[in-house]
N, C-alpha and C positions, 0 to 999 in steps of 0.2 A: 415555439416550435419544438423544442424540446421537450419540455412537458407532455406534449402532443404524442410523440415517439413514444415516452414512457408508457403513455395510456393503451395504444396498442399495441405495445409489445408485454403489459400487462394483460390485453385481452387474448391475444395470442398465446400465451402461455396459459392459461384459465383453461383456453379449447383444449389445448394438447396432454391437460393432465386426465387422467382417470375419472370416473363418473364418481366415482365416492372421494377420492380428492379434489375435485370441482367443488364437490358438494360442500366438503368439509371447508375449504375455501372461503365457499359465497358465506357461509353461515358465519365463520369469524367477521366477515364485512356487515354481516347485520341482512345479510337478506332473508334467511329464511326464517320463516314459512313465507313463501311468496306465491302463494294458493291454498285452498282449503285443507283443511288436515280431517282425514278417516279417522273416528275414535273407534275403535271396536267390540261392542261388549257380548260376547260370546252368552250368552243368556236371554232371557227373554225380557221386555217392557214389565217394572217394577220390581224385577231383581235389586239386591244389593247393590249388586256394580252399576244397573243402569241408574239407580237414585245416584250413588257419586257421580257418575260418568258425566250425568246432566249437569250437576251443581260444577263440576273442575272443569269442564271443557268452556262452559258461560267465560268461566276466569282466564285460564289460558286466553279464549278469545280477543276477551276484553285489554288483554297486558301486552299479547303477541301482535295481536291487529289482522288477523285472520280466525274465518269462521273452523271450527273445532265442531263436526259434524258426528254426534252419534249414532253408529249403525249394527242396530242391534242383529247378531246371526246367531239364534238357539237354536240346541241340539248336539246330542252325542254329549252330554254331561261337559260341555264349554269346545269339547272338538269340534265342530264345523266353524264356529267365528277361529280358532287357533288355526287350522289348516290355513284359515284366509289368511291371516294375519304372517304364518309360516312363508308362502311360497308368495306374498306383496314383495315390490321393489323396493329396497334396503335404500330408499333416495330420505324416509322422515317422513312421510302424508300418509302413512299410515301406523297405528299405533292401537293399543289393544288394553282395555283396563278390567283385569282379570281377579279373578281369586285362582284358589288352588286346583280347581276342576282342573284344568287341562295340563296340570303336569301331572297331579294322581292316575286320570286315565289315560294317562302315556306307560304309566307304569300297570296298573289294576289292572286293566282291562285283556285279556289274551288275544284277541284281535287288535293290533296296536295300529293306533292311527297313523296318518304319511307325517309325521313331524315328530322332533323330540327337543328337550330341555337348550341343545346346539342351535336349535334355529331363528330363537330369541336373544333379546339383548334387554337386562333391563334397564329402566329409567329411574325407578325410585319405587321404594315400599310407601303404600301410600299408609295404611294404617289395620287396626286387625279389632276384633269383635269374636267376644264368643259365641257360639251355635247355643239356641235356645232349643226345647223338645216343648211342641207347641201343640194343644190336641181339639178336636172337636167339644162343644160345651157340654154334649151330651155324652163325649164318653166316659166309661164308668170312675178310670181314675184319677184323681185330680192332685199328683205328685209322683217324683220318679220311682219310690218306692213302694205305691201302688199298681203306676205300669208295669212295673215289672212282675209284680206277685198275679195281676190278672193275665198278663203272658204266657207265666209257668202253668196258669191254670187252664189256660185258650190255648195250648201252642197253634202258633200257624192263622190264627183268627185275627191278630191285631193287624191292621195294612197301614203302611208309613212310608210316606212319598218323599223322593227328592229330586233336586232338579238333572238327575236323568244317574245313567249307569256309567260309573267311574267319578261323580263327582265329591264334591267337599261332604256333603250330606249324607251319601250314598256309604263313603267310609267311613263318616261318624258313627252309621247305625250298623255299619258290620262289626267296630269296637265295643261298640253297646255290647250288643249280642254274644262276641268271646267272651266278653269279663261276666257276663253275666249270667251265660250259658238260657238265655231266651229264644223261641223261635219266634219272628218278628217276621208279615211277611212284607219286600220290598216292592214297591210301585213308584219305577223310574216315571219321572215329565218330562218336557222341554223346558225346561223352567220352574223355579220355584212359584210365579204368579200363579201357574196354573195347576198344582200341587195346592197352595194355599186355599186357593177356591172350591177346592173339593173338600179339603178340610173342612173348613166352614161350611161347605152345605150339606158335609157329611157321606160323601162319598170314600172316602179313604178314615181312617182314627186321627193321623197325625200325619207331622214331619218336621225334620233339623231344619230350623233357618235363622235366622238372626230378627233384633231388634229392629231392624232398618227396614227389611221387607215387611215384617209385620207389625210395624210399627203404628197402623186405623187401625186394624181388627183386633190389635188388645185394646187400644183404648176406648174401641167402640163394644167391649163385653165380644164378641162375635166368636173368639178361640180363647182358649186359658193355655197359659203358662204351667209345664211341669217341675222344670227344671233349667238351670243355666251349666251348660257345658264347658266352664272355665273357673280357670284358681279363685276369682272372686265371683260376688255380687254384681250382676249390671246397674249402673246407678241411676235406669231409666225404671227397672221394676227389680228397685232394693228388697223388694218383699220376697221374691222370690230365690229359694232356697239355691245354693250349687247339686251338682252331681257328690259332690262329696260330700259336703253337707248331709246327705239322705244317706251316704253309708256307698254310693257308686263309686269306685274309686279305678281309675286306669282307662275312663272312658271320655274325658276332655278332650274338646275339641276348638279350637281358637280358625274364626276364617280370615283370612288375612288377606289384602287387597291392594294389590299394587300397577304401576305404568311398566307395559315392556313393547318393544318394536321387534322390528326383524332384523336378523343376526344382519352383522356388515355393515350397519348405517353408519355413518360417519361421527368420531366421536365426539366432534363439537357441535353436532345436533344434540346427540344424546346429552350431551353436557349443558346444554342451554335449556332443555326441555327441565332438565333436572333443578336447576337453579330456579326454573320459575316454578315449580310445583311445589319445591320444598318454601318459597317467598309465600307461596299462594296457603299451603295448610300453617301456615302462621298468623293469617290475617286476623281479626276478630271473628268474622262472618264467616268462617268457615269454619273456626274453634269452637263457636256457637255451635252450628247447625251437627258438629261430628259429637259435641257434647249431647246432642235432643238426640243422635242418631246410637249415641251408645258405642261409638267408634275412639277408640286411642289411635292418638294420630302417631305415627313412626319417623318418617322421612329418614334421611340419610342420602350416600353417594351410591352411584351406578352398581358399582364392586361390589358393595355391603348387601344390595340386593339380589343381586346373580348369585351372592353367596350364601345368602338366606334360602333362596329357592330351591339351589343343592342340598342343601342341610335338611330341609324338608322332605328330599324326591329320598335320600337314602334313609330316613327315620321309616317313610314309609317302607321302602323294600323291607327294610331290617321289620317290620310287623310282617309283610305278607312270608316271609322267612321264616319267622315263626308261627306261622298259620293262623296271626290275631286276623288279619284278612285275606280272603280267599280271592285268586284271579279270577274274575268272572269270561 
């Protein structure tokens, strides 16, 4: 009988606390996720994030014991999946696996979206990848040191897409452009898939994206490779030269990919989410698959990531300050 008492004067105090210390509660007892969880990946079907999204949510699944549902919402360079993801209920069932688009067009963009850097909470840096400059097979030049010289010689003629205005792409190729002083002209998408497809069939010259999204149409001949936008070689196409390498120097660009929810969730979700993602990018099968995908894996704590994202949001101001990028 006693015991008995205890139990509902345990459940009676469960009700009477707060909705995020409930929360934070049930999750130390091991319930949560105790329903499906929203993944969110602000981009379109065959973006970067949604190739991880798919391969980490199977896992999560599989360890958590609920399904880990991807739902992709592209547009406004990662803004419309972040607004979702922004004003969702801070309960954990939803969660959002981003790169840098949406905190760049928090800043970049002069019409600033309903959300900022504050309405997030992250989970774990999941791992980064540098920006490849990826061009049609028939256009004229075939390295970065010729894009650029037929640039000077076209201005205005070369069109290079990214997956929209304000994103990771978008400011890669406004950096090109200062250090380089080319006029390059921009052709925001919904999405990188759909950028790339025009590449290839030659509707646009080019565009920034990573190994991972275009990871068939180099191997199937269909786009060439100009240049890799980071301190090394990718060790998926060692052949191909850096930005520096060719003589471009101040235009590196790394995309970086990580788990964040929405500000307020309770921090022993966010702390269990974290533990099993940092379990999960240590497996074999996912060291593999980030090895073939040309991804360094990062991990780390909560903190370390929310601090990496600031680090990020003010490097950028500190360029648009100095007019390396211009507020669109």
């Amino acid at each position: 009988m006693r015991f008995s008492v205890s139990v509902v004067h345990a459940a009676i105090a469960l009700c009477l606390l707060g909705p995020g210390t409930a929360a934070a509660a049930q999750d130390a007892a091991g319930v949560y996720p105790a329903k499906p969880v929203r993944l969110v990946v602000p981009f379109a079907p065959g973006a970067s994030t949604d190739i991880i999204a798919r391969l980490l949510g199977q896992k999560l699944g599989e360890s958590l014991g609920q399904q880990f549902i991807v739902d992709n919402r592209p547009g406004a360079g990662g803004g419309v999946g972040a607004e979702a993801v922004a004003h969702a209920a801070a309960d954990g069932y939803t969660l959002m696996l981003t790169n840098p688009g949406p905190a760049i067009n928090s800043i970049l963009l002069r019409k600033k979206p309903s959300y900022g850097l504050d309405d997030f909470s992250g989970i774990v840096y999941i791992g980064s990848a540098p920006l490849i400059a990826v061009a049609n097979v028939k256009f004229p030049a075939n390295d970065m040191k010729e894009l650029i010289a037929y640039a000077k010689a076209n201005p205005g003629k070369v069109t290079w897409g990214s997956s929209g205005s304000g994103s990771n792409p978008h400011a890669a190729l406004e950096q090109l452009k200062a250090v380089t002083g080319v006029n390059i002209t921009h052709v925001p998408y919904k999405g990188t898939a759909p950028a790339l497809t025009d590449t290839v069939s030659g509707q646009i010259d080019g565009l920034y994206t990573t190994t991972i999204s275009a990871e068939s149409v180099i191997k199937s001949g269909r786009a060439k490779v100009l240049g890799v936008a980071g301190p090394k070689r990718a060790a998926v196409i060692p052949n191909i030269a850096t930005f520096a390498e060719q003589g471009i120097r101040g235009a590196d660009n790394l995309l970086w990919i990580g788990m964040v929810t929405t500000a307020k969730v309770p921090r022993g979700i966010v702390d269990k989410l974290n533990r099993e993602m940092n379990r999960i990018l240590q497996t074999a099968e996912v060291k593999q698959r980030f090895d073939q995908l040309g991804i360094d894996i990062e991990g780390g704590t909560p903190d370390q990531f929310d601090k990496f994202i600031r680090a990020q949001a003010e490097s950028l101001k500190a360029l648009i300050r100095t007019g390396v990028l211009p507020v669109e």
